[in-house]
N, CA, C and O atoms as a DFTB+ gen file, in Angstrom:
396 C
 N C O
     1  1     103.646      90.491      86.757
     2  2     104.385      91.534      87.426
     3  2     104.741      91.062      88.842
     4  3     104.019      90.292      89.475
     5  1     105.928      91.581      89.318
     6  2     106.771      90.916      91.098
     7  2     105.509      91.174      91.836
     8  3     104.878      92.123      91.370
     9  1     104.921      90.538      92.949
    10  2     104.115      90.829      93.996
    11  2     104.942      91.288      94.886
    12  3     105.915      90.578      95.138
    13  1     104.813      92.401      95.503
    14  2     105.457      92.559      96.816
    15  2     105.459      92.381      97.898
    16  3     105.176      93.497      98.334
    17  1     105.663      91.316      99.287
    18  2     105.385      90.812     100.261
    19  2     105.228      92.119     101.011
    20  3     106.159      92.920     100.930
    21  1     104.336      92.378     101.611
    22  2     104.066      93.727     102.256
    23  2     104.833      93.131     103.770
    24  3     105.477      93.794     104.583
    25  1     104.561      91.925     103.795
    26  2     105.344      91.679     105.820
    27  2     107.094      91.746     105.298
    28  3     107.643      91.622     106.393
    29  1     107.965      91.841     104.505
    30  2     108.851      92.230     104.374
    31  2     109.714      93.230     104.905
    32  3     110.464      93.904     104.198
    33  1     109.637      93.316     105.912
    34  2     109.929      94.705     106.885
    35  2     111.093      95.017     106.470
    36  3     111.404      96.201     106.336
    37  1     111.992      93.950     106.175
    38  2     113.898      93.827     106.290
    39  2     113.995      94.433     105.041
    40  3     115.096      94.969     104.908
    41  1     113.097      94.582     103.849
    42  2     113.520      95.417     102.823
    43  2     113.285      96.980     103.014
    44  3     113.937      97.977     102.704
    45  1     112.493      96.838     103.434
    46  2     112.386      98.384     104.055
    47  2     113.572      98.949     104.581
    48  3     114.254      99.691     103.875
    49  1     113.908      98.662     105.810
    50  2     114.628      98.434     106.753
    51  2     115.914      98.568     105.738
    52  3     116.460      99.669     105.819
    53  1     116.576      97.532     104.673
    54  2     117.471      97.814     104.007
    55  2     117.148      99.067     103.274
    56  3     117.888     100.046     103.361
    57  1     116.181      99.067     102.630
    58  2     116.478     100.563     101.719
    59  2     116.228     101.893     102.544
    60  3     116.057     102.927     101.899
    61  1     116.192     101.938     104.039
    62  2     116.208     102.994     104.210
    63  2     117.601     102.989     105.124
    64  3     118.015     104.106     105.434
    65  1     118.130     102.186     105.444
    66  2     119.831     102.017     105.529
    67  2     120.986     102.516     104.407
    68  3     122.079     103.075     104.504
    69  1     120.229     102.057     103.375
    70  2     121.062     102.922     101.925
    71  2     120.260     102.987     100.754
    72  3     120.350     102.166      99.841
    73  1     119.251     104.230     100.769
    74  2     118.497     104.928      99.931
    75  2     118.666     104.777      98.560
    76  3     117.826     104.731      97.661
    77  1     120.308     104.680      98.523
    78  2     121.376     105.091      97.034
    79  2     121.176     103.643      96.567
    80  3     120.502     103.310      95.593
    81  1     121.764     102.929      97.285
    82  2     121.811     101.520      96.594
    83  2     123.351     101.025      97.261
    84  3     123.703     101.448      98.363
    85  1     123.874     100.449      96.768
    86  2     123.379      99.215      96.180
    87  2     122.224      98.028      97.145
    88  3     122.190      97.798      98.354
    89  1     121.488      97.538      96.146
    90  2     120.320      96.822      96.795
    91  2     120.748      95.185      96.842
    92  3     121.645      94.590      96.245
    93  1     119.757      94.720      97.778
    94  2     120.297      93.406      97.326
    95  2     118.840      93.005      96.525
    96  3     117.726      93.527      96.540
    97  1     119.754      91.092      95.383
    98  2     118.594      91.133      94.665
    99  2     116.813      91.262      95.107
   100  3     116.149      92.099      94.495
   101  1     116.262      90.557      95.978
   102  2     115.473      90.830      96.670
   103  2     114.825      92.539      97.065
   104  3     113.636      92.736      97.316
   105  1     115.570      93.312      97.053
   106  2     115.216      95.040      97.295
   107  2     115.224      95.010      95.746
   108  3     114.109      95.180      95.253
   109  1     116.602      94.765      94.570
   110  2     116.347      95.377      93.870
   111  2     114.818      95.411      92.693
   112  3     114.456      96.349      91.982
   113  1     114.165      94.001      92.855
   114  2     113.038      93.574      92.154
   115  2     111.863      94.644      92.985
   116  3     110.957      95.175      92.343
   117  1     112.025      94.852      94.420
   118  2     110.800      95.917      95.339
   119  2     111.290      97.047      94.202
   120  3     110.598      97.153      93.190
   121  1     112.195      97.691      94.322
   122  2     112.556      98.920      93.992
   123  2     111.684      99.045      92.313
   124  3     110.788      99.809      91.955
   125  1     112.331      98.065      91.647
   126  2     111.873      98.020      90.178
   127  2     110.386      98.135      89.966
   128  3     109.912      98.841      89.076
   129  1     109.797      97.558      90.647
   130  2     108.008      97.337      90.683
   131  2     107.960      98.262      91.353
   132  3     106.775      98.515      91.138
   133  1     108.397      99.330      92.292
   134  2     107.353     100.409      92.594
   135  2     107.877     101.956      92.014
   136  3     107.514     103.080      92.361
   137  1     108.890     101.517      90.977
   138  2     108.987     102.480      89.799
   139  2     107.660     102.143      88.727
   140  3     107.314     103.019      87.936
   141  1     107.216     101.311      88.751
   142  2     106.146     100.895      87.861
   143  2     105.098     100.656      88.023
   144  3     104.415      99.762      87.522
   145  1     104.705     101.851      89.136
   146  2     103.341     101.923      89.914
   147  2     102.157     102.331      89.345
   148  3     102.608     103.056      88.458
   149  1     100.839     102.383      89.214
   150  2      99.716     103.248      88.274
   151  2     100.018     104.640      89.032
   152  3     100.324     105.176      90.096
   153  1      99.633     104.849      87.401
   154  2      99.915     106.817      87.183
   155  2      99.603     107.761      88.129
   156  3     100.208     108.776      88.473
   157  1      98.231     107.120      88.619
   158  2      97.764     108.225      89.699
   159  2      98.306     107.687      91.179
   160  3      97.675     108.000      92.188
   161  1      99.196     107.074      91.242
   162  2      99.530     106.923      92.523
   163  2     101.227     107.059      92.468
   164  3     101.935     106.859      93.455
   165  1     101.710     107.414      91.204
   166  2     103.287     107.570      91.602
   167  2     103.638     108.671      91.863
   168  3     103.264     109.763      91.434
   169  1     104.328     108.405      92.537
   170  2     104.830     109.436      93.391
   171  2     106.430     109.825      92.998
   172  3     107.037     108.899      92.461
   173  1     107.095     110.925      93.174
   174  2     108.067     111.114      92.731
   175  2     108.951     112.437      93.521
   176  3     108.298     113.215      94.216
   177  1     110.115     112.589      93.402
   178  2     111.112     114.137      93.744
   179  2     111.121     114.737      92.468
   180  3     111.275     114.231      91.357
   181  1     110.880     116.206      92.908
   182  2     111.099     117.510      92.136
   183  2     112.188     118.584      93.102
   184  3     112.032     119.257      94.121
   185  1     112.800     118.442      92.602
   186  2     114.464     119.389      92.643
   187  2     113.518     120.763      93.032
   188  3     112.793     121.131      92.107
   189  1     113.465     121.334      93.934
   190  2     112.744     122.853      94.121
   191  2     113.994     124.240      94.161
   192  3     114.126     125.347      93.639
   193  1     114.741     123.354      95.123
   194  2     115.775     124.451      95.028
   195  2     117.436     123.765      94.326
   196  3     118.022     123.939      95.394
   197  1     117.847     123.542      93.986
   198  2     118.965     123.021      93.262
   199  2     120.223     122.359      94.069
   200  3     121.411     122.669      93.991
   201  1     119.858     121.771      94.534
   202  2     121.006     120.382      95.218
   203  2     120.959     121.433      96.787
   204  3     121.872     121.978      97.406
   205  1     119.252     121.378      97.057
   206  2     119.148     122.129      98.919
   207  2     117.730     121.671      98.847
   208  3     117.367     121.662     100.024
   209  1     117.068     121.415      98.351
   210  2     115.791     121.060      98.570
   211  2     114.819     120.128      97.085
   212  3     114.703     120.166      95.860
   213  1     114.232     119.235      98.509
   214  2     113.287     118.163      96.957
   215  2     111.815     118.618      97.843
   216  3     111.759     119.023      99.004
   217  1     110.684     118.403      96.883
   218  2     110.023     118.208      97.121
   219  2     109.091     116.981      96.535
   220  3     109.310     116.358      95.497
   221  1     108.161     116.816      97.316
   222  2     107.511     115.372      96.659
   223  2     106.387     115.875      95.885
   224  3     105.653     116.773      96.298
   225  1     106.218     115.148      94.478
   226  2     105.312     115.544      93.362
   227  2     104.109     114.323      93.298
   228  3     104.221     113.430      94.138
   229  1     103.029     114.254      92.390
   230  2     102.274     113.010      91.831
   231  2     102.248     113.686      90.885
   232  3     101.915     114.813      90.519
   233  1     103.015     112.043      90.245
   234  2     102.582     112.275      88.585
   235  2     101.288     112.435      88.521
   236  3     100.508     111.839      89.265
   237  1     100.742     113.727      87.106
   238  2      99.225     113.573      86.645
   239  2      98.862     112.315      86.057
   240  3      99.725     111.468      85.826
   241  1      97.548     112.116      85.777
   242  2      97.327     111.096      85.246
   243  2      97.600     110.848      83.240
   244  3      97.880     109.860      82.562
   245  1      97.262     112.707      82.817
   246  2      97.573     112.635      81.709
   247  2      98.629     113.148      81.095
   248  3      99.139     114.147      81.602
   249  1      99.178     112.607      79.914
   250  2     100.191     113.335      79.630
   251  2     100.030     115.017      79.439
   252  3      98.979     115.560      79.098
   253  1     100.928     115.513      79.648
   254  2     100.907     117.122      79.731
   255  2     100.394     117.855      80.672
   256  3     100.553     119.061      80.856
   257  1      99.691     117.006      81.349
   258  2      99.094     117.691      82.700
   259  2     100.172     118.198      83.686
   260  3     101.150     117.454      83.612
   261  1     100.351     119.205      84.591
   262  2     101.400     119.315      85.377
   263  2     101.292     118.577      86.866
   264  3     100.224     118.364      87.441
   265  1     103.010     118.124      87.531
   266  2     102.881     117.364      87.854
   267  2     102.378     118.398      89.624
   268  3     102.517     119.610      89.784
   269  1     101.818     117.394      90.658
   270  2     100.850     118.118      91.670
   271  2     101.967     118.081      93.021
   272  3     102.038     117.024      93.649
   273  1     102.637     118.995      93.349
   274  2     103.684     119.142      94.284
   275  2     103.079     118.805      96.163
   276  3     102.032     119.371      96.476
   277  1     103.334     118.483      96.559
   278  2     102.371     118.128      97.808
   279  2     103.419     119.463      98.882
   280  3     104.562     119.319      99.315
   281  1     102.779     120.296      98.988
   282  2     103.023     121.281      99.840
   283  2     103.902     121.126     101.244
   284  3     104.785     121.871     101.670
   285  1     103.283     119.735     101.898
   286  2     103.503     119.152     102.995
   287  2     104.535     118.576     102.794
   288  3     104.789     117.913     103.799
   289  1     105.504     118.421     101.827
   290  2     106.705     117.230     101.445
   291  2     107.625     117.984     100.886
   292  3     107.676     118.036      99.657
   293  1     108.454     118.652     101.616
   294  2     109.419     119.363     101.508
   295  2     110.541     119.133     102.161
   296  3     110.476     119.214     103.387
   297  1     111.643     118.845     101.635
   298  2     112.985     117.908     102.250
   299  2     113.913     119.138     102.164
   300  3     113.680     120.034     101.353
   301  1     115.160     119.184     103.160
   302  2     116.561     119.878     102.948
   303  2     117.300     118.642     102.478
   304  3     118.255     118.747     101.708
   305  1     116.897     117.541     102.903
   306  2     117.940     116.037     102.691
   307  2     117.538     115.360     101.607
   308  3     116.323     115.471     101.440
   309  1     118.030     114.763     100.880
   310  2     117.893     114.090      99.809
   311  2     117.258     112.441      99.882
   312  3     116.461     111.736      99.263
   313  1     118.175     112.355     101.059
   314  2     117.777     110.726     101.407
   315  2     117.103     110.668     101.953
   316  3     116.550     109.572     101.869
   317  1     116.512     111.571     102.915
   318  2     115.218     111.270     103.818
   319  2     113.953     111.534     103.145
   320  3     112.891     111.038     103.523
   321  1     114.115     112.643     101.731
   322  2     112.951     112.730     100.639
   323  2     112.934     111.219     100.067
   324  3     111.828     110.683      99.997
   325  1     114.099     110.468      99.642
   326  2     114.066     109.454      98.895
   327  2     113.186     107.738      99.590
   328  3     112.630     106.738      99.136
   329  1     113.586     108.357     100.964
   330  2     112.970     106.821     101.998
   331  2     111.306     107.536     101.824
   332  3     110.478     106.758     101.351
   333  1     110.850     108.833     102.150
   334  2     109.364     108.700     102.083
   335  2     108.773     108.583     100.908
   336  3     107.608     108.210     101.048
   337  1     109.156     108.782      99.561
   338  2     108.827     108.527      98.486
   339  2     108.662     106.889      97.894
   340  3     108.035     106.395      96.956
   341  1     109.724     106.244      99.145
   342  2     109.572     104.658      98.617
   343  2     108.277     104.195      99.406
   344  3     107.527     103.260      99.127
   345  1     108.203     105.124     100.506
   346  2     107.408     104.752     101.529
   347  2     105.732     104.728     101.218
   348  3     104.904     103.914     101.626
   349  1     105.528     105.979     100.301
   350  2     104.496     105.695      99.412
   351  2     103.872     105.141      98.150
   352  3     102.729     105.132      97.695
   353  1     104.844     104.761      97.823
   354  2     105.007     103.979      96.743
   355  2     104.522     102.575      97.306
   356  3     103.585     101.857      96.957
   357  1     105.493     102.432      98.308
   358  2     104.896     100.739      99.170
   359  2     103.592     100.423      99.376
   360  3     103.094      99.300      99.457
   361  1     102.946     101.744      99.474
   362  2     101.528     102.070     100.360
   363  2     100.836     101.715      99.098
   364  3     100.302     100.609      99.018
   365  1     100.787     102.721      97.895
   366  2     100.218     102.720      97.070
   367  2     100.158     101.410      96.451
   368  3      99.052     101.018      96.077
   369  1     101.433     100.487      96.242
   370  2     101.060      99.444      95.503
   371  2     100.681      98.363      96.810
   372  3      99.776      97.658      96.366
   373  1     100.835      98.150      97.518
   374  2     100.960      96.966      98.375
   375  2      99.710      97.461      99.336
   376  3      99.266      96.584     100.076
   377  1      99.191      98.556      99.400
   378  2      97.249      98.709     100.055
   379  2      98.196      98.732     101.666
   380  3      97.459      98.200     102.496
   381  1      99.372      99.110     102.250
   382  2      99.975      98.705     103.562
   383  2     101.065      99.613     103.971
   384  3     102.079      99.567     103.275
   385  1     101.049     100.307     104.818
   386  2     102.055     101.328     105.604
   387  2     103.144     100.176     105.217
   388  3     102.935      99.032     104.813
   389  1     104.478     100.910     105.493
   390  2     105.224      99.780     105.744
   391  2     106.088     100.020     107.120
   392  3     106.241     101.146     107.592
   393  1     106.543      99.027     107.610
   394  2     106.983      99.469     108.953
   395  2     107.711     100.059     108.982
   396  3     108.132     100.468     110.064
């Protein structure tokens, strides 16, 4: 599986310049591996109010379990939900804030 260079700042840095994409190859392999994070640490958007608000979820660990909404992670913006969601994702797989 990709290792992710945690001192990589400039990918950061790119994906929170354009959330949406397009990535370059280098972001797009980060992006791919921290869609494919362990269960109890992915993190994800849940649509709360319908194209006005996301909030940030963790997947359960088991199937059917519901997913755990983090109270504290409540967006009006889409893209600024989408940069902290990568942001933990980074954390979670790479053990490292990212800058």
């Amino acid at each position: 599986m990709y290792e992710i260079d945690p001192s990589r700042t400039d990918l950061v840095e790119e994906f929170d310049a354009n959330p949406g994409g397009p990535y370059s190859p280098a972001l797009t392999k980060v992006v791919n591996r921290l869609r494919l994070g362990p269960m109890e640490e992915r993190y994800i958007l849940v649509c709360t109010k319908r194209a006005r608000e996301w909030t940030i979820g963790k997947m359960p660990t088991v199937r059917g379990q519901k997913v755990e909404l983090l109270e504290d992670a409540v967006y009006e913006d889409y893209a600024a939900a989408t940069r902290k969601v990568f942001r933990l994702r980074w954390k979670a797989v790479t053990g490292q804030e990212p800058a």
